[in-house]
C-alpha positions in Angstrom: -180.2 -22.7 -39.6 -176.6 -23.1 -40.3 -174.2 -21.8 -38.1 -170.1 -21.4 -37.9 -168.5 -21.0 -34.4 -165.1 -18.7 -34.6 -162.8 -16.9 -32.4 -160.5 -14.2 -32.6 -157.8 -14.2 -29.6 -160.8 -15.7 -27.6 -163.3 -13.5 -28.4 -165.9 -15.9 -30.2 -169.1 -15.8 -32.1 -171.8 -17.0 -34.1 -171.9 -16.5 -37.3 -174.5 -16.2 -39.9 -174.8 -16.2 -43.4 -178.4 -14.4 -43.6 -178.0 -14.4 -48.0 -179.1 -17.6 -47.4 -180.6 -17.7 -43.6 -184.3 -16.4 -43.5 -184.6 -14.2 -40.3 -186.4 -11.4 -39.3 -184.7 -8.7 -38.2 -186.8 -8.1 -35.1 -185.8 -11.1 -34.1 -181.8 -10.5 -34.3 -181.9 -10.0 -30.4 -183.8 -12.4 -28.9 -181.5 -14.8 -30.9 -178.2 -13.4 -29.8 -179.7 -14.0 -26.2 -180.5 -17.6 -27.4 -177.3 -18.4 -29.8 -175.0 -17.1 -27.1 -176.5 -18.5 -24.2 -173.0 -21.1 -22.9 -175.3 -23.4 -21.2 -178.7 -23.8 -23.3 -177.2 -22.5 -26.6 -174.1 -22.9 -28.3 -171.9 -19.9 -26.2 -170.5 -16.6 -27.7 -169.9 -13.4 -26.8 -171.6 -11.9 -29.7 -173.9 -13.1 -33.0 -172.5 -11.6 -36.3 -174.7 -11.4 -39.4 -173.8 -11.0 -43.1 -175.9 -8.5 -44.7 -175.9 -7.3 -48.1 -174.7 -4.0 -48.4 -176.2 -0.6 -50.8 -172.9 1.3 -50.0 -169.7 -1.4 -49.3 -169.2 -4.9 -50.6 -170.7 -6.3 -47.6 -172.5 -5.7 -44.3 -171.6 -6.6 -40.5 -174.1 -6.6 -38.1 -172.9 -7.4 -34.5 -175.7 -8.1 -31.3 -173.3 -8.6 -27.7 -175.0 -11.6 -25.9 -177.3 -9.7 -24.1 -179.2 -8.8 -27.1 -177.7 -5.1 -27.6 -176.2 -4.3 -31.0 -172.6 -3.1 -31.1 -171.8 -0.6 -33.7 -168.3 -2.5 -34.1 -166.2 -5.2 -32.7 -162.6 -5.7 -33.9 -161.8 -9.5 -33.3 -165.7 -9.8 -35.0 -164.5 -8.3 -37.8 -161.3 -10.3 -38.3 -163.7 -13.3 -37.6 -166.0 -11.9 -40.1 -163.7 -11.2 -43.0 -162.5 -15.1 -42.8 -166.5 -16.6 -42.5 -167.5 -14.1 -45.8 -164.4 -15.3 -47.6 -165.1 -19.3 -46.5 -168.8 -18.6 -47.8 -167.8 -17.1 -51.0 -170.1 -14.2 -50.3 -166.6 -12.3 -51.5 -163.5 -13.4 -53.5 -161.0 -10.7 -53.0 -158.6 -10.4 -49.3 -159.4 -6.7 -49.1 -162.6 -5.3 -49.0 -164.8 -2.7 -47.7 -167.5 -3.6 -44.7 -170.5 -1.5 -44.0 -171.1 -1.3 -39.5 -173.0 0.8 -37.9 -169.5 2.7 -37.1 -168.7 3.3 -40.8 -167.4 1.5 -43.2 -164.1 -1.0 -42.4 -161.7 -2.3 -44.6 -159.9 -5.3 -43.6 -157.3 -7.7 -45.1 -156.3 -10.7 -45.4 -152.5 -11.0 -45.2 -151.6 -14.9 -44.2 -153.0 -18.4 -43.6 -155.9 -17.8 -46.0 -157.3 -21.2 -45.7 -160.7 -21.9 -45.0 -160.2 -22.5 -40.9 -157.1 -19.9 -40.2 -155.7 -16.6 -41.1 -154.0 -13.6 -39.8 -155.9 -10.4 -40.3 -154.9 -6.8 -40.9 -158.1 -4.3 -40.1 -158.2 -0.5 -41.2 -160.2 0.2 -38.1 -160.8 4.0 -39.2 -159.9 7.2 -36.9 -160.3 7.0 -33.6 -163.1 10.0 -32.0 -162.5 12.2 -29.4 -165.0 14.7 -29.0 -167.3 13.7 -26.5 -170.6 13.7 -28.7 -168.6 10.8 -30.9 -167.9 8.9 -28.2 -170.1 9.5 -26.7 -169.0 10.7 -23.2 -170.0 13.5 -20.8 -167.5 15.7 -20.4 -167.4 20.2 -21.3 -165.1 20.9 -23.4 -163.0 19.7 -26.1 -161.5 16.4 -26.9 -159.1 14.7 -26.4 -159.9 14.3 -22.8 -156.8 12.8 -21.3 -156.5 11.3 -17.2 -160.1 12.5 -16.4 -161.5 11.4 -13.0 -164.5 9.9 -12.0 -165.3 9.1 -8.4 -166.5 5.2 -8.1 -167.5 4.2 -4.4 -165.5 6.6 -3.3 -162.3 6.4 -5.0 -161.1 8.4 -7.5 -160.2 6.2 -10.7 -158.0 8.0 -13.6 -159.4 7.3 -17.1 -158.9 8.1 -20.8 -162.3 7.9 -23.2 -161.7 6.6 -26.5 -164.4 6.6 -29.5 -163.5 3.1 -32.2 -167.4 3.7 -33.5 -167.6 2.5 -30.0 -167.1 3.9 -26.3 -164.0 2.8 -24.7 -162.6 3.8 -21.0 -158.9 3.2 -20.6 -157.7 3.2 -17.3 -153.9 2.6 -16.8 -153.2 0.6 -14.0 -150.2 -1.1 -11.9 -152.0 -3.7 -11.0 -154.6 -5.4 -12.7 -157.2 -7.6 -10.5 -160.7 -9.2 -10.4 -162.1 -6.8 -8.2 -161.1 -4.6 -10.5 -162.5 -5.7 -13.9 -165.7 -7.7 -12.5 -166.2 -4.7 -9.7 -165.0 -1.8 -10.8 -165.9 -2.6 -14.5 -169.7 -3.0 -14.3 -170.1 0.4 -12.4 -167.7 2.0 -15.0 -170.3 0.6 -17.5 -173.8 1.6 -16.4 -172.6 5.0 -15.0 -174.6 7.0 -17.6 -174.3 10.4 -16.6 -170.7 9.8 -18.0 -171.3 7.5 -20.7 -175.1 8.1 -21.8 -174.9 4.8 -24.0 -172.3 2.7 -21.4 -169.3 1.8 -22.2 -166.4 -0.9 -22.5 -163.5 -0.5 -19.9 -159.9 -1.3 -20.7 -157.9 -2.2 -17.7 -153.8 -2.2 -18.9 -150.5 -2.5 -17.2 -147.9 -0.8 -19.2 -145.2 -3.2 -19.5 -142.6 -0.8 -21.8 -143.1 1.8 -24.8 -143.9 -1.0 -27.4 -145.8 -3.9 -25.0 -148.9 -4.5 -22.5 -151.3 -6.0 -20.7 -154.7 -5.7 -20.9 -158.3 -7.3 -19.6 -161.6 -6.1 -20.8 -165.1 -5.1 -19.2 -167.8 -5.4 -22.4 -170.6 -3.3 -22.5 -173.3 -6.0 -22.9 -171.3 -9.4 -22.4 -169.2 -9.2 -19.1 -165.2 -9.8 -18.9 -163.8 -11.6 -22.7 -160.6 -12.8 -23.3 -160.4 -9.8 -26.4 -161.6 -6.7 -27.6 -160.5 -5.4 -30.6 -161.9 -2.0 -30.7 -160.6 -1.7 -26.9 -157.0 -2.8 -27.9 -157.0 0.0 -30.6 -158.3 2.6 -28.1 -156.0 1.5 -25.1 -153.2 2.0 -27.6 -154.4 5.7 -28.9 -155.0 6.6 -25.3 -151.8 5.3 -24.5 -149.5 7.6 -26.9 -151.4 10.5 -26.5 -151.1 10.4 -23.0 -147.3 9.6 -23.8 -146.7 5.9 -22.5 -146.8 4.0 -25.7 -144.6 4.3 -29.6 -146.7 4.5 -32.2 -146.4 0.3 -32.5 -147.8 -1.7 -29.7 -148.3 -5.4 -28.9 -150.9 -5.7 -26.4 -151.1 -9.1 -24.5 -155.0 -10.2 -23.8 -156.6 -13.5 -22.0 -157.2 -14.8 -25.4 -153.3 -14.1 -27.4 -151.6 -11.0 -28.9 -152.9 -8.1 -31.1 -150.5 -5.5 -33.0 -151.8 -2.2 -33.0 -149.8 0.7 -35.6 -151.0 4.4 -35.1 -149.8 7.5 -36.0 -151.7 10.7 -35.1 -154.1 11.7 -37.6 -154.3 8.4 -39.3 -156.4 5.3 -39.3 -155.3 3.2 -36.6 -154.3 -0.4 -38.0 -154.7 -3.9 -36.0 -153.5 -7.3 -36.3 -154.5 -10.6 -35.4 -156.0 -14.0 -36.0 -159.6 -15.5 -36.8 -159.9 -19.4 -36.4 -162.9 -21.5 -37.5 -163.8 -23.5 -34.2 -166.8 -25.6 -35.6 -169.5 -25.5 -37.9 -173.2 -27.1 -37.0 -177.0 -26.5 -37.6 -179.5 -25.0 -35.2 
């Protein structure tokens, strides 16, 4: 089986072309866990699949490395948009992509070479309500500096639907304990988040710049989340830190997120080819 190897701001992958791959669907976890596996396969966070699509010009199926399948993943995407493009699957730098969290239209907007680019995403509107998000919470969204009680202490946080749960907590101080602690118990605390839950830790560092590390439902601490930049962003102007343009410093390099209330919210960043190989 061919394979290609990519990354966006760290966050990597495995890619597949399955036009031409022949692989049963029922077997799209078990070979995540395989694929992604860093010391007995070749290491990702995630395996993304090209599907054709009834409804888009293309489909995106995501599975985290743990064999759960993400309805989205914003540096996947990016990544994506650059592998369907290399495998001539589609000729045009803006198109429409069918994910389980709707359809998502990115673009490609510099460096479109076959190992580089810099890609803009419509990432759709963000959800508030909890049953979108979905979170566990009465009333109506959005539900801004909600507390939760973890080992005792009471931890501030914002949830944020991308087609995905997100938690953003705001933070002075970002540490270990608190992503590779506090993270994992944010995740698997389903009375709040029935379906778990990424967590955004961020430092505000002004109105237009931060500083983030990510908890992933299903694959641990990563150097980027794309769908977690976007929320962290939207939680972070509605909550009134944050201008409506944002750079957001991750482990893995920069993303530029644009939202204004109401809208789509729009990212930026790169996708790099790391290495191609069979399986």
């Amino acid at each position: 089986m061919k394979f290609t190897k990519m990354q966006g701001t760290g966050n990597d992958f495995v890619m597949i072309n399955a036009f031409e791959e022949t692989i049963s669907e029922k077997d799209y976890a078990s070979l995540a866990q395989k694929l992604c596996d860093r010391h007995f396969g070749i290491g990702a966070d995630g395996l993304i699949l090209a599907l054709p699509s009834k409804k888009d010009d293309i489909k995106m199926r995501i599975f985290n490395a743990d064999g759960s399948e993400a309805e989205m993943c914003g540096n996947g995407i990016r990544c994506f948009a650059l592998f369907v493009k290399n495998e001539n699957l589609i000729s045009k730098n803006k198109f429409r992509i069918e994910t389980l969290a709707g359809t998502i239209i990115p673009e490609i907007v510099k460096g479109s070479n076959e190992t580089k680019a810099m890609i803009k995403v419509d990432m759709g509107k963000p959800f508030f309500e909890g049953s979108d998000i979905p979170v566990n919470l009465p009333g109506k969204g959005p539900f801004l500096k909600q507390t939760m009680m973890i080992n005792g202490q009471a931890i501030e946080y914002t949830p944020i639907g991308m087609g995905n749960p997100h938690c953003i907590i705001f933070t002075e101080e970002i540490t270990d304990d608190l992503v590779h602690k506090t993270g994992p118990l944010i995740e698997h605390n389903l009375t709040i988040f029935p379906k778990r839950t990424n967590i955004e830790f961020v430092k505000i560092l002004s109105r237009d710049l931060a500083h983030m590390r990510v908890w992933e439902r299903g694959s641990g601490e990563t150097l980027a989340c794309g769908t977690g930049t976007c929320a962290t962003v939207v939680a972070g102007i509605l909550n009134g830190y944050f201008n409506n343009e944002v750079t957001v410093e991750l482990l893995g390099g920069k993303l530029i997120i644009n939202w204004q209330q109401g809208s789509s919210v729009l990212m930026t960043g790169p996708s790099e080819v790391v290495f191609t190989g069979n399986f």
